[in-house]
py3Dmol code that shows the C-alpha trace and the ligand (Angstrom):
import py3Dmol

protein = """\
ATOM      1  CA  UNK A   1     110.495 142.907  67.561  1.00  0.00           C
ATOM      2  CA  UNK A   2     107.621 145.733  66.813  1.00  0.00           C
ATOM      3  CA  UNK A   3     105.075 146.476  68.991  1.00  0.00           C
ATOM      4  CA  UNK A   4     102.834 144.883  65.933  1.00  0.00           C
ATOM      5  CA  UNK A   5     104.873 141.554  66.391  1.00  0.00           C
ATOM      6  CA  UNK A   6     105.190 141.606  69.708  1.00  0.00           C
ATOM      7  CA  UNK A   7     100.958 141.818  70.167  1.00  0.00           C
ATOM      8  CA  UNK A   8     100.699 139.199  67.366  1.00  0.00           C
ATOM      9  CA  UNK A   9     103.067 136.798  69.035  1.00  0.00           C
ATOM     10  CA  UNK A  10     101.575 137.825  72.428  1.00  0.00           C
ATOM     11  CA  UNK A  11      97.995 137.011  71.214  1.00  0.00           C
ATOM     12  CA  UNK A  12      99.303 133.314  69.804  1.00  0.00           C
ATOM     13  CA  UNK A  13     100.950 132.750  73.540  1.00  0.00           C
ATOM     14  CA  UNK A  14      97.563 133.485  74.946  1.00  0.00           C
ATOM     15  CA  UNK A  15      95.549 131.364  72.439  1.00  0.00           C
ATOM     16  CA  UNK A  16      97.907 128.395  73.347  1.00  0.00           C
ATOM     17  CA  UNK A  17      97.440 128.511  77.384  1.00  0.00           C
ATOM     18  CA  UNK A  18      93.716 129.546  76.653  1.00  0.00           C
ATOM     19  CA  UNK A  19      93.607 125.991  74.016  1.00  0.00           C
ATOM     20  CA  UNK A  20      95.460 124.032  76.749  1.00  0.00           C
ATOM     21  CA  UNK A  21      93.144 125.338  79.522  1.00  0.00           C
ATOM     22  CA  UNK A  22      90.157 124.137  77.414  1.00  0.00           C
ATOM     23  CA  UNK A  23      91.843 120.737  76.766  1.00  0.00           C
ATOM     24  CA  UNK A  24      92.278 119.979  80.281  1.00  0.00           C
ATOM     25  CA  UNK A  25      89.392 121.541  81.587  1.00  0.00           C
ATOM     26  CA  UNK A  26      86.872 119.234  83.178  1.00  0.00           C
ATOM     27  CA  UNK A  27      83.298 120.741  84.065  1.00  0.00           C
ATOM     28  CA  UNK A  28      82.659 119.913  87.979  1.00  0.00           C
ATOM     29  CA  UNK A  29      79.678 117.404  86.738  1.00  0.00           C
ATOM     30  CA  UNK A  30      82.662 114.757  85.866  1.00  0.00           C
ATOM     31  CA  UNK A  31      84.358 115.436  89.435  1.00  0.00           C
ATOM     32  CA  UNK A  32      81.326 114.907  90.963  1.00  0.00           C
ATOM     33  CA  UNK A  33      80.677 111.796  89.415  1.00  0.00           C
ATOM     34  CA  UNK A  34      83.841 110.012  89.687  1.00  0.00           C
ATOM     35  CA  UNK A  35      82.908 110.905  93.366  1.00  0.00           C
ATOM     36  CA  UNK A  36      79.601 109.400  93.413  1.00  0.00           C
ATOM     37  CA  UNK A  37      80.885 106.255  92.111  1.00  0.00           C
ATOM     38  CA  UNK A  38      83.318 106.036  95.112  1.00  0.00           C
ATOM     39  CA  UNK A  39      80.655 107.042  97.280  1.00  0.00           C
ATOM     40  CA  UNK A  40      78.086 104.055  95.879  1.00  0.00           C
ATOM     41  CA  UNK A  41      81.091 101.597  95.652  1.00  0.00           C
ATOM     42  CA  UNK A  42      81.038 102.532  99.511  1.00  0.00           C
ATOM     43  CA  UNK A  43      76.985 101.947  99.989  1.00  0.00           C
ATOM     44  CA  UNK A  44      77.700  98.574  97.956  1.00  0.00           C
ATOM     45  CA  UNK A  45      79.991  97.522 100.659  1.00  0.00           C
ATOM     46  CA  UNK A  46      77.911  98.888 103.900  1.00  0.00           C
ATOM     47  CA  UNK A  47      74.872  98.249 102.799  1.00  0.00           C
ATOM     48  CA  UNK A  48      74.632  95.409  99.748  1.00  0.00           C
ATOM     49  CA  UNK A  49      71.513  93.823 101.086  1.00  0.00           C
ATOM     50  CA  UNK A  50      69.651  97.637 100.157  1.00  0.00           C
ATOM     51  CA  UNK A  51      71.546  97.803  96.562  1.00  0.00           C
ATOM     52  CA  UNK A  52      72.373  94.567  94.990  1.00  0.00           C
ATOM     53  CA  UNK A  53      70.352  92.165  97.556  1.00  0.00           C
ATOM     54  CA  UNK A  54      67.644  89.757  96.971  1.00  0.00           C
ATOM     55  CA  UNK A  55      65.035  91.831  98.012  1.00  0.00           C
ATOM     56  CA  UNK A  56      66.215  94.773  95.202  1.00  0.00           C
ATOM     57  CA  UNK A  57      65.347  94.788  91.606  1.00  0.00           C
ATOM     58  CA  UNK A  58      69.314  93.744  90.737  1.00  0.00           C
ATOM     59  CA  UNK A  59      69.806  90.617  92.906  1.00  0.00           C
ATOM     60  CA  UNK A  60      73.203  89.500  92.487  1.00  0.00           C
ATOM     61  CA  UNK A  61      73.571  89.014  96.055  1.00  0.00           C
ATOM     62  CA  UNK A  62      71.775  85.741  97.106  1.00  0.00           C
ATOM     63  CA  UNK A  63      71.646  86.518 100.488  1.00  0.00           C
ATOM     64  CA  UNK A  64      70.717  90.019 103.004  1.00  0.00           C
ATOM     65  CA  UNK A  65      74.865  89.972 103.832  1.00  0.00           C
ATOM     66  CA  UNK A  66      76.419  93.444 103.803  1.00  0.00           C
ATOM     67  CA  UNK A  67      79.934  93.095 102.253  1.00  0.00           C
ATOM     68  CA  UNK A  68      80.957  95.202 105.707  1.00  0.00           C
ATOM     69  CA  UNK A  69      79.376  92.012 107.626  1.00  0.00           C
ATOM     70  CA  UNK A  70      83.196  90.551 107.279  1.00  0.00           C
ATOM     71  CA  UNK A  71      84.687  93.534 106.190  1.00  0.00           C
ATOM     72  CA  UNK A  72      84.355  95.024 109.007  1.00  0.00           C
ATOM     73  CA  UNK A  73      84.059  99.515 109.260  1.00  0.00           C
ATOM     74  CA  UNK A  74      83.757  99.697 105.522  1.00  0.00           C
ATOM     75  CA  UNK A  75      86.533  97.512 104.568  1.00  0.00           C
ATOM     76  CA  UNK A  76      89.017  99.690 107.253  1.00  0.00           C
ATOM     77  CA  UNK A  77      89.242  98.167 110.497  1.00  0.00           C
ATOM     78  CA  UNK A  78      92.853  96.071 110.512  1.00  0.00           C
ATOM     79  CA  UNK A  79      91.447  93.128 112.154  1.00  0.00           C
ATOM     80  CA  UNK A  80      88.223  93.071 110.203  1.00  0.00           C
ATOM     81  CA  UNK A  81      89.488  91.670 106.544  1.00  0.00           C
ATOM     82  CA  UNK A  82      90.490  95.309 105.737  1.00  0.00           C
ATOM     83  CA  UNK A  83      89.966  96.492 101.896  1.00  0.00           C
ATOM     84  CA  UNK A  84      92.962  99.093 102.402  1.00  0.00           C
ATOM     85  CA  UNK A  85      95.755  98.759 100.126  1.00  0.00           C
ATOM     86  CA  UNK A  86      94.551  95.697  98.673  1.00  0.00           C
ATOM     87  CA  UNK A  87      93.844  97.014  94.980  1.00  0.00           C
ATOM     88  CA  UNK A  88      97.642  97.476  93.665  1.00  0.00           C
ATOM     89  CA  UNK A  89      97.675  93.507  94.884  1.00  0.00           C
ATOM     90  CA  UNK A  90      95.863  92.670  91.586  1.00  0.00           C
ATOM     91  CA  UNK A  91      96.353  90.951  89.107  1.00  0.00           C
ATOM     92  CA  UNK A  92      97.593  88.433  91.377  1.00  0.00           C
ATOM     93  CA  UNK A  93      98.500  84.782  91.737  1.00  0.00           C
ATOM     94  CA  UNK A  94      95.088  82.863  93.677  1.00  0.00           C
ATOM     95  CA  UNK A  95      95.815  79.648  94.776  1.00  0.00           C
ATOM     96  CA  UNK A  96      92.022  78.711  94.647  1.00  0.00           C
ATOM     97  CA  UNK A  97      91.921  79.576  91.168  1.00  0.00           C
ATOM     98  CA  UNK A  98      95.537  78.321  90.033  1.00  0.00           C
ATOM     99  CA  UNK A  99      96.529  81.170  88.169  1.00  0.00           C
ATOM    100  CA  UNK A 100      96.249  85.056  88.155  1.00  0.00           C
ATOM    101  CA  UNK A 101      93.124  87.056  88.624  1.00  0.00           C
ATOM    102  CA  UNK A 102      92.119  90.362  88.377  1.00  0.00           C
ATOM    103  CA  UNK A 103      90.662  92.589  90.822  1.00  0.00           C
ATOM    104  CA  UNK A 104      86.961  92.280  89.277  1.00  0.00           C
ATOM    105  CA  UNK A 105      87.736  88.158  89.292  1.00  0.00           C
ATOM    106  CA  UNK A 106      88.303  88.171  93.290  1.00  0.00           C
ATOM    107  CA  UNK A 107      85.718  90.850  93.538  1.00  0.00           C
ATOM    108  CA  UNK A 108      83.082  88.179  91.685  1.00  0.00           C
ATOM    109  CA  UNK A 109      84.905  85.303  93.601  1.00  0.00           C
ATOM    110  CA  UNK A 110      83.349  87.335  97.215  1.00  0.00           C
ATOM    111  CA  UNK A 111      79.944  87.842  95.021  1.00  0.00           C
ATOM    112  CA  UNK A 112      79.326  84.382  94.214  1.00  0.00           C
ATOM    113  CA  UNK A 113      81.074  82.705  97.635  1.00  0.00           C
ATOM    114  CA  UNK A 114      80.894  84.604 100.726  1.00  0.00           C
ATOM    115  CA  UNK A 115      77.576  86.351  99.085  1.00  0.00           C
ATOM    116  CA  UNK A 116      76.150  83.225  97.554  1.00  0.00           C
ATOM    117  CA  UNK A 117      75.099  85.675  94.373  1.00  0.00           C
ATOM    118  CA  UNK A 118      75.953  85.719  90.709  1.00  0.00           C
ATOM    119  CA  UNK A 119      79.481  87.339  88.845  1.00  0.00           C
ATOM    120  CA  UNK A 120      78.509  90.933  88.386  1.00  0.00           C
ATOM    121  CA  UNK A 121      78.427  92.178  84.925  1.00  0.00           C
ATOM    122  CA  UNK A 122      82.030  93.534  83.780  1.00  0.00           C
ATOM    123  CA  UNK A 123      80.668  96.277  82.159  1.00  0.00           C
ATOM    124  CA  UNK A 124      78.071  97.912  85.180  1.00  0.00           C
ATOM    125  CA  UNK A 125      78.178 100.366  87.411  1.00  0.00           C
ATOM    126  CA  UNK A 126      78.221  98.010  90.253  1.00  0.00           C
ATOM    127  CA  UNK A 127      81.670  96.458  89.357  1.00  0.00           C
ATOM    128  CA  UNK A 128      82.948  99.805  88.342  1.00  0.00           C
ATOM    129  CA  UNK A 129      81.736 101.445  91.427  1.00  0.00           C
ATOM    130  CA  UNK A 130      83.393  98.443  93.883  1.00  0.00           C
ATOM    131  CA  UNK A 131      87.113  98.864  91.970  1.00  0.00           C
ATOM    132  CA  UNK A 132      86.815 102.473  92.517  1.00  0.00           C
ATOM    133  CA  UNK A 133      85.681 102.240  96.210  1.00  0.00           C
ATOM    134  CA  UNK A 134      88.307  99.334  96.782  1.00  0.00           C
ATOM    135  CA  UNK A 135      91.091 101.781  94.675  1.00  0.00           C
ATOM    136  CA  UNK A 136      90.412 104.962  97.154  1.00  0.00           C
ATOM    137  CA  UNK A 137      91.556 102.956 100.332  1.00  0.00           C
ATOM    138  CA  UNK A 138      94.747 103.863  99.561  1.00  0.00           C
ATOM    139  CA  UNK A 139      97.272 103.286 102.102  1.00  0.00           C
ATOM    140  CA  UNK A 140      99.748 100.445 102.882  1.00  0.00           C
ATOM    141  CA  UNK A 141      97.792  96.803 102.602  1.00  0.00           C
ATOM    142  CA  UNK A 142      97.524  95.312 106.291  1.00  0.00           C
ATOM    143  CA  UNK A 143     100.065  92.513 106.714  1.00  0.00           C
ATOM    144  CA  UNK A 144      97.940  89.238 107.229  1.00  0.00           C
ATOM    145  CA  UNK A 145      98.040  87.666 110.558  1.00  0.00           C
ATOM    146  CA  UNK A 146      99.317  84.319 111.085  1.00  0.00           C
ATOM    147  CA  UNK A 147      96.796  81.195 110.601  1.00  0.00           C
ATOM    148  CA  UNK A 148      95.233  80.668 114.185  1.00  0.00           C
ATOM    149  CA  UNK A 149      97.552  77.810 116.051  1.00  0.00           C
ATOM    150  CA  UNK A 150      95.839  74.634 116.617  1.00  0.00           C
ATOM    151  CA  UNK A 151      94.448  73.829 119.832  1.00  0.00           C
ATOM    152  CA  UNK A 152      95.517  71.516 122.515  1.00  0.00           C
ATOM    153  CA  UNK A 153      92.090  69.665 122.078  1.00  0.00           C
ATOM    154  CA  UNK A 154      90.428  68.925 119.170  1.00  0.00           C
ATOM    155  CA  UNK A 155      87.897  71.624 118.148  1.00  0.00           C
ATOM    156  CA  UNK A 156      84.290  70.740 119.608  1.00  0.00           C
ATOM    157  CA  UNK A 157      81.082  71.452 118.198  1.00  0.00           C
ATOM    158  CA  UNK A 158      79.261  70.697 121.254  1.00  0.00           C
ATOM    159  CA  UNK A 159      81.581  73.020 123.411  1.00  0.00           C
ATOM    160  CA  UNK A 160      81.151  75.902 120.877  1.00  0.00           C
ATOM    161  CA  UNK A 161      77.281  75.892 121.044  1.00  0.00           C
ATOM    162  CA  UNK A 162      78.710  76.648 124.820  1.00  0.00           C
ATOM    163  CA  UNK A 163      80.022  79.163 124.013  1.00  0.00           C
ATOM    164  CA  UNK A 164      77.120  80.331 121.116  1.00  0.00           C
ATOM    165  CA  UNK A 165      74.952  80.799 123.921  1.00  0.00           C
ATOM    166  CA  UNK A 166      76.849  82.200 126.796  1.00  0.00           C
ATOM    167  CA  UNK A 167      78.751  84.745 124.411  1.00  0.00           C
ATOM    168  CA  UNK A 168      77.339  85.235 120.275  1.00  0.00           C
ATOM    169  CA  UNK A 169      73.422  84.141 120.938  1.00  0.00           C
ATOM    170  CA  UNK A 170      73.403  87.761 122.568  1.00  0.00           C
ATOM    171  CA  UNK A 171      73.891  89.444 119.171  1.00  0.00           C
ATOM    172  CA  UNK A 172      73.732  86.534 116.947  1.00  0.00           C
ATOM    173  CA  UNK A 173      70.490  85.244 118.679  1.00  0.00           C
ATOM    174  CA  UNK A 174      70.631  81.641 120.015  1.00  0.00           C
ATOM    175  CA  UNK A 175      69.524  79.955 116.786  1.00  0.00           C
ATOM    176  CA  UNK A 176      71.717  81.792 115.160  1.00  0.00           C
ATOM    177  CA  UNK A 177      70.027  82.995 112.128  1.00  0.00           C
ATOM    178  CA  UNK A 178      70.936  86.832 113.179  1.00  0.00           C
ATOM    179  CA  UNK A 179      68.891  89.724 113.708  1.00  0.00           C
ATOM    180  CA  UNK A 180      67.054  90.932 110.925  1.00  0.00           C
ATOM    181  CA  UNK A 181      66.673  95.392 110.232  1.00  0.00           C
ATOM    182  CA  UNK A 182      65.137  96.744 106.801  1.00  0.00           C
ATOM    183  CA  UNK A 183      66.010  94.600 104.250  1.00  0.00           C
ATOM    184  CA  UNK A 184      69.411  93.412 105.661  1.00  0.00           C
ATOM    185  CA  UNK A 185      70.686  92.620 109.507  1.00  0.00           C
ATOM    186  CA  UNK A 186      71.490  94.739 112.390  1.00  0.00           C
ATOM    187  CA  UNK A 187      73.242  91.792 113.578  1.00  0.00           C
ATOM    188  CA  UNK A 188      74.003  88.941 110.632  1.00  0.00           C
ATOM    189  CA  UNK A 189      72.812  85.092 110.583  1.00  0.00           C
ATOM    190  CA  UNK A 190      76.161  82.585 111.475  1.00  0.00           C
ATOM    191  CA  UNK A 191      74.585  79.840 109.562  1.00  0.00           C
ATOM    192  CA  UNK A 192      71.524  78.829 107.381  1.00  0.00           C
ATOM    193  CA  UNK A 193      69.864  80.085 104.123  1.00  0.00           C
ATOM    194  CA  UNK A 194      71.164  83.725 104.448  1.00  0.00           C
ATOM    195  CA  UNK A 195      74.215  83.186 105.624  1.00  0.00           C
ATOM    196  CA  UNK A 196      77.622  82.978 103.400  1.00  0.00           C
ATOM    197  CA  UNK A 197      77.762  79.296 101.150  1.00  0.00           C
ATOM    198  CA  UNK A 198      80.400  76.745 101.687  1.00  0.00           C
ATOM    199  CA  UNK A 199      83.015  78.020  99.070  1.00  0.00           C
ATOM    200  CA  UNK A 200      83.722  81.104 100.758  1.00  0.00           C
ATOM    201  CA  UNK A 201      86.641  81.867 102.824  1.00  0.00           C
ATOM    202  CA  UNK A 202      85.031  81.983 106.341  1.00  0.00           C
ATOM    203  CA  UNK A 203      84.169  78.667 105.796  1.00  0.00           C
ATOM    204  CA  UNK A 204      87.349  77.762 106.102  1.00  0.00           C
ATOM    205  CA  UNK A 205      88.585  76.838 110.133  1.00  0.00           C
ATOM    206  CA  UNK A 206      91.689  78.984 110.076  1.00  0.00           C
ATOM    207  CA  UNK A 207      90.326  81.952 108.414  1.00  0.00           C
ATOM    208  CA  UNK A 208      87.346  81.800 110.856  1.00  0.00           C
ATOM    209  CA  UNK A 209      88.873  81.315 114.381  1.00  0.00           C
ATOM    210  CA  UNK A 210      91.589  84.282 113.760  1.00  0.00           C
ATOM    211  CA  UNK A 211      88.302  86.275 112.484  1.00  0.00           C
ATOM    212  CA  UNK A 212      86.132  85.639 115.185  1.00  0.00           C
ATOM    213  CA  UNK A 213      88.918  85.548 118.193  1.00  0.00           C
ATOM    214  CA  UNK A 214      90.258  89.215 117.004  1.00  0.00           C
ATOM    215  CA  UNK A 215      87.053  90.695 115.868  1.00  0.00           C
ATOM    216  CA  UNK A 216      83.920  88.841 118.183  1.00  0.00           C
ATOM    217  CA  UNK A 217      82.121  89.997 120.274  1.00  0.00           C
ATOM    218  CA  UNK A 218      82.162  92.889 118.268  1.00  0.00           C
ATOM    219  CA  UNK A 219      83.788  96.100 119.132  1.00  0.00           C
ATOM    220  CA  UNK A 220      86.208  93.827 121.098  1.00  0.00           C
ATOM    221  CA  UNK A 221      90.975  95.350 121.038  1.00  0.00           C
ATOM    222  CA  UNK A 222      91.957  92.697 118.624  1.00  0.00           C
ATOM    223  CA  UNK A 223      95.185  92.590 121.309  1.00  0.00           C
ATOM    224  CA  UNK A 224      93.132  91.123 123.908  1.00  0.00           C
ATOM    225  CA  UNK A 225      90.580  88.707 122.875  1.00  0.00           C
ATOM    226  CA  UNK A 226      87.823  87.892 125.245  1.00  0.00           C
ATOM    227  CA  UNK A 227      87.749  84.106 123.605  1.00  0.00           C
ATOM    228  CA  UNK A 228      90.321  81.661 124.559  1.00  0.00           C
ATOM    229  CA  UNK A 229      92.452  80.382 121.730  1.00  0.00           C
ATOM    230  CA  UNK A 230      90.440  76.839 122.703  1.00  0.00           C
ATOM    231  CA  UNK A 231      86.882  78.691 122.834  1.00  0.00           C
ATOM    232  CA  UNK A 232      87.409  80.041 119.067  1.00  0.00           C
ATOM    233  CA  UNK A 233      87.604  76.869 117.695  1.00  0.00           C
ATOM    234  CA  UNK A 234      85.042  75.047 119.313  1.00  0.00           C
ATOM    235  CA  UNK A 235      82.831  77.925 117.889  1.00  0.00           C
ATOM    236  CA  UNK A 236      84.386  77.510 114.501  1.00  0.00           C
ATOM    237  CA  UNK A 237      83.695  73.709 114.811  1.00  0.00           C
ATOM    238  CA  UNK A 238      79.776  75.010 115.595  1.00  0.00           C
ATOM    239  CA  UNK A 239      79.623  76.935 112.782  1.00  0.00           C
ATOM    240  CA  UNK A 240      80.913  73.799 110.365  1.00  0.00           C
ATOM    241  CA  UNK A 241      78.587  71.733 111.815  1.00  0.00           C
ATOM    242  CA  UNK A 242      75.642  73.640 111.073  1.00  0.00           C
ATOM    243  CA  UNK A 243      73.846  74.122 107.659  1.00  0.00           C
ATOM    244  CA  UNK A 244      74.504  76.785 104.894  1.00  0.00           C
ATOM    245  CA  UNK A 245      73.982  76.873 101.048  1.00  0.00           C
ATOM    246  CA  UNK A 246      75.965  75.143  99.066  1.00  0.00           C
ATOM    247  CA  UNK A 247      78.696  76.667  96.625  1.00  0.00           C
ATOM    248  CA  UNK A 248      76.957  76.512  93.140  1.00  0.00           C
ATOM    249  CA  UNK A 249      80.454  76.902  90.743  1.00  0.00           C
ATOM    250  CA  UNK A 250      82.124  73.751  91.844  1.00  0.00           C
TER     251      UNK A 250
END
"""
ligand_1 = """\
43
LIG
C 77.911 92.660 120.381
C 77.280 91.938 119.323
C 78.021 90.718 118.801
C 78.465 89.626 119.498
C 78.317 89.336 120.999
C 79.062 88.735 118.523
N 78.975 89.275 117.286
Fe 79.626 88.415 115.538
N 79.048 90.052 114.522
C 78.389 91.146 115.044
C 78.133 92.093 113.992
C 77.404 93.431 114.152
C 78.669 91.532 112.839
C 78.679 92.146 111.432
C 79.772 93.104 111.292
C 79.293 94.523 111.369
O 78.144 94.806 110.974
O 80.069 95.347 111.842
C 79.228 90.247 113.198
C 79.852 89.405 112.276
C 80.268 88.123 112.586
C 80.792 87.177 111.640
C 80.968 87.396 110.144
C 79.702 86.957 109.444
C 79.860 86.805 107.977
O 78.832 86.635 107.307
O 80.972 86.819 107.488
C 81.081 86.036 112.311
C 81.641 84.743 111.744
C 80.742 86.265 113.690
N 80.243 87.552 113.817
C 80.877 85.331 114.692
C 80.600 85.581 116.017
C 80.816 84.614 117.056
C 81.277 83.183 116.837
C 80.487 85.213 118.231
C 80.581 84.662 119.605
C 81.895 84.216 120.017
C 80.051 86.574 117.919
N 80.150 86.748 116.562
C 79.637 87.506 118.841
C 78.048 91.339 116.361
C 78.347 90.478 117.401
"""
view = py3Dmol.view(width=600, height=400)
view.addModel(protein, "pdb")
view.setStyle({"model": 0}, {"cartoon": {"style": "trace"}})
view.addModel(ligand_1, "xyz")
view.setStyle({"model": 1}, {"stick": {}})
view.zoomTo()
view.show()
C-alpha cells in the first residue's frame, strides 16, 4: 500500500468510528430524562396524594392514599407488597380479570381499586413514569407468603375494635379515619371516604390479615408479629365491617 493509500484508507477508518460514535451518541439531556422519569415514577408511588391526588389539578386518584401506604418503603420492603421483580411478571394470567393483562392493566387495576381513581391515560407521563419506576426494581420478585391460616374462632368484629383501640387507634386514630399531613396522611384512614374501595385487594380477609400481622404496627420484624394469628383477624373482620366506597367498574 502507499503512504497515499494508506492515509486515504486511514481517513475512511476514522470517518466510520467517528459516524458510529455520532450514531450512538446520546447528549446527557436524554440520560437525564429517562432518569427523571424513574425518579417521578418513584414520587408517584411515595407521594400520589401530592401528584395525581384529588386535591391536584390531575385527579386520577380518588382518594389522599400514597401508593407506598400498602406498598410499603417505596414498593421494597419484602413484607410490605414489594414492587421488586414484579415487572418481567407481565403480561400475565389475572384470575380477577380471566385472562392476561399487561403491566399498565394491573397498574390501572391498583388506580381504580385500591386508589378508588380513574385508568390513567396509556399514553402520559404518569403511566410511563410508574412502568419505568416499577421496571428499575430489578431484582428477584419476592416469593408470596402463604394465605393467613384460619383461626380457631371465627373472626370478630367486636374483638378487633379491641384490638383497634388498644393497638392501631395509636397511629390510625380511634375512629380510624387516619391522620391527615399536607395534602395526604402521615398515618392513612383504615376505612371511610378516603380509604381504598371494596374491589381492591386489601379488601379481601386473607390478603389483609397476612398484611397487617407481618407489617402492623408499623416498623414491626415480619418474623415476630406482635398480633396473634386470632387478633389479625378480628381486626380484619373490623375493617369489613366498617364503611368504604364502593368499587365503581363492577
Ligand atoms: C406506629 C404507627 C402504626 C400503628 C400502631 C399501626 N399502623 Fe397501620 N399503618 C401505619 C402507616 C404509617 C401506614 C402506611 C404505610 C407507610 O406510610 O409506611 C399503615 C398502613 C396500614 C394499612 C394499609 C392501608 C391501605 O390503605 O392499604 C393497613 C390495612 C393498616 N395499616 C392496618 C393497621 C392495623 C389493623 C393496625 C393495628 C393492629 C395498625 N395498622 C397499626 C402506621 C401504623
Amino acid at each position: 500500500m502507499t503512504l497515499k493509500g494508506f492515509a486515504a484508507a486511514f481517513l475512511a477508518v476514522c470517518c466510520a468510528i467517528a459516524a458510529g460514535t455520532l450514531a450512538t451518541y446520546r447528549p446527557a439531556a436524554v440520560a437525564t430524562a429517562a432518569d427523571d422519569l424513574v425518579g417521578y415514577g418513584k414520587r408517584l408511588v411515595t407521594e400520589t396524594f401530592a401528584e395525581i391526588g384529588p386535591d391536584t389539578g390531575k385527579p386520577f386518584a380518588g382518594n389522599r392514599l400514597a401508593c407506598q401506604s400498602r406498598h410499603l418503603d417505596a414498593g421494597t420492603r419484602p413484607s410490605g407488597v414489594p414492587l421488586v421483580g414484579v415487572a418481567k411478571a407481565y403480561p400475565k394470567f389475572s384470575a380477577r380479570s380471566g385472562r392476561v393483562i399487561s403491566l399498565a392493566e394491573r397498574i390501572d387495576e391498583c388506580m381504580t381499586r385500591s386508589m378508588n381513581g380513574t385508568t390513567l391515560p396509556q399514553d402520559s407521563r404518569e403511566m410511563a413514569a410508574f412502568i419505568a419506576y416499577i421496571r428499575s426494581l430489578d431484582g428477584p420478585a419476592v416469593v408470596q407468603a402463604p394465605p393467613a391460616p384460619t383461626p380457631s374462632t371465627p373472626p370478630d368484629a367486636a374483638r378487633g375494635a379491641e384490638v383497634h383501640t388498644r393497638v392501631c387507634a395509636a397511629c390510625h386514630q380511634p375512629d380510624g379515619l387516619g391522620r391527615r399531613a399536607g395534602r395526604g396522611y402521615e398515618f392513612p384512614p383504615l376505612w371511610g371516604p378516603d380509604s381504598f374501595n371494596d374491589g381492591a385487594g386489601m379488601d379481601r380477609f386473607e390478603r389483609a390479615v397476612g398484611f397487617i400481622q407481618r407489617n402492623m404496627p408499623r416498623g414491626i420484624d415480619p418474623a415476630h408479629p406482635q398480633l396473634t394469628l386470632q387478633e389479625a383477624w378480628d381486626v380484619a373482620a373490623l375493617l369489613q365491617s366498617k364503611p368504604r366506597p364502593r368499587y365503581a367498574g363492577r
